[in-house]
C-alpha positions, 0 to 999 in steps of 0.5 A: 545450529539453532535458527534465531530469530533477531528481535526487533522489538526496540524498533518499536520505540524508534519509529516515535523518534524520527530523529533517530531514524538516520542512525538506523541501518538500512534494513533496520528502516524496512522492518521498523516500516513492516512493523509500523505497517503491520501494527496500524493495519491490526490496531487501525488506529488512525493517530499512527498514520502521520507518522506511519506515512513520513516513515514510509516517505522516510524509506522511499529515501533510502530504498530502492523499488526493488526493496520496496517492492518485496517488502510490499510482497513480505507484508501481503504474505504474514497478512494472508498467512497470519491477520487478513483482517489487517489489510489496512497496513497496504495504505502507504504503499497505496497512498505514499508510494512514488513507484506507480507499479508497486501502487499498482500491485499494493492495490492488487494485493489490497482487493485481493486480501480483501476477500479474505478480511470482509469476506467480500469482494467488492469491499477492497475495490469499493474503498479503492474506488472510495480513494479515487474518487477522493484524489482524482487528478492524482498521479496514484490513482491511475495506478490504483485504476490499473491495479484494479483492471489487473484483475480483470472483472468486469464488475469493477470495470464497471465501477471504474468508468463511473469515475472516468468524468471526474479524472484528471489529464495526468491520471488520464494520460498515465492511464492512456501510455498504459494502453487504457481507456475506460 
């Protein structure tokens, strides 16, 4: 038996019609989504995140975290095995997301691949930092913070309680239930 690969290359068309999207199968909507991720994460073209980030909305509708999550992980892996430099297709799962453990792990990995994309570790966790920073009372970025201590290094520790003045009581409380104080 031959092992074919199915193209998905009339996805790509797709996700420029949101309209269509209903008429897709559930897991039509993943690899669209992993495909959308992955070409904004090569091209960094920032005219694809609002639809980017309403498709990802889109699959947070129709999927469950147990989906999410191992599309997170698929992502991570061709991005580490194939293009580190396109890191950037972790976004939605760090900004979009509404399952604070897969932000929490989509800021891991994003930190992590850094390294090898910049070849620098403190680039990941600086515009993680950067994100934080940006939307401090926002729920997301108590589970960026708890992604980032994950990794257990005191120099982004450091970082971290810089930031500690400016966050907001949600973000403080989730950090708190967590067992976290900065």
């Amino acid at each position: 038996m031959t092992d074919q690969k199915k193209d998905y290359s009339y996805l790509d068309k797709i996700a420029l019609q949101s309209d269509k999207w209903d008429g897709l199968h559930k897991n039509e909507v993943q690899v669209m989504t992993f495909r959308t991720c992955f070409l904004y994460g090569e091209s960094r073209n920032k005219n694809i995140i609002p639809v980017l980030f309403r498709m990802y909305e889109y699959l947070i509708e129709t999927s469950s975290g147990e989906e999410r999550t191992k599309l997170l992980a698929s992502l991570s892996s061709v991005i580490r095995k194939n293009k580190p430099q396109a890191i950037m297709a972790l976004f939605p799962f760090i900004q979009v997301e509404t399952d604070g453990e897969i932000v929490r792990a989509a800021s891991q990995f994003f930190v992590n691949l850094s390294v090898l994309s910049n070849k620098e570790f403190y680039s990941g966790s600086n515009i993680m930092l950067k994100l934080i920073k940006d939307a401090p009372e926002e729920r997301n970025s108590a589970y960026i913070i708890l992604g980032l201590l994950d990794i257990e290094n005191d120099n982004i520790k450091q970082m971290l309680r810089s930031v500690k003045p400016q966050l907001g009581i949600e973000v403080i409380s989730i950090l708190h239930n967590n067992g976290v104080q900065l």
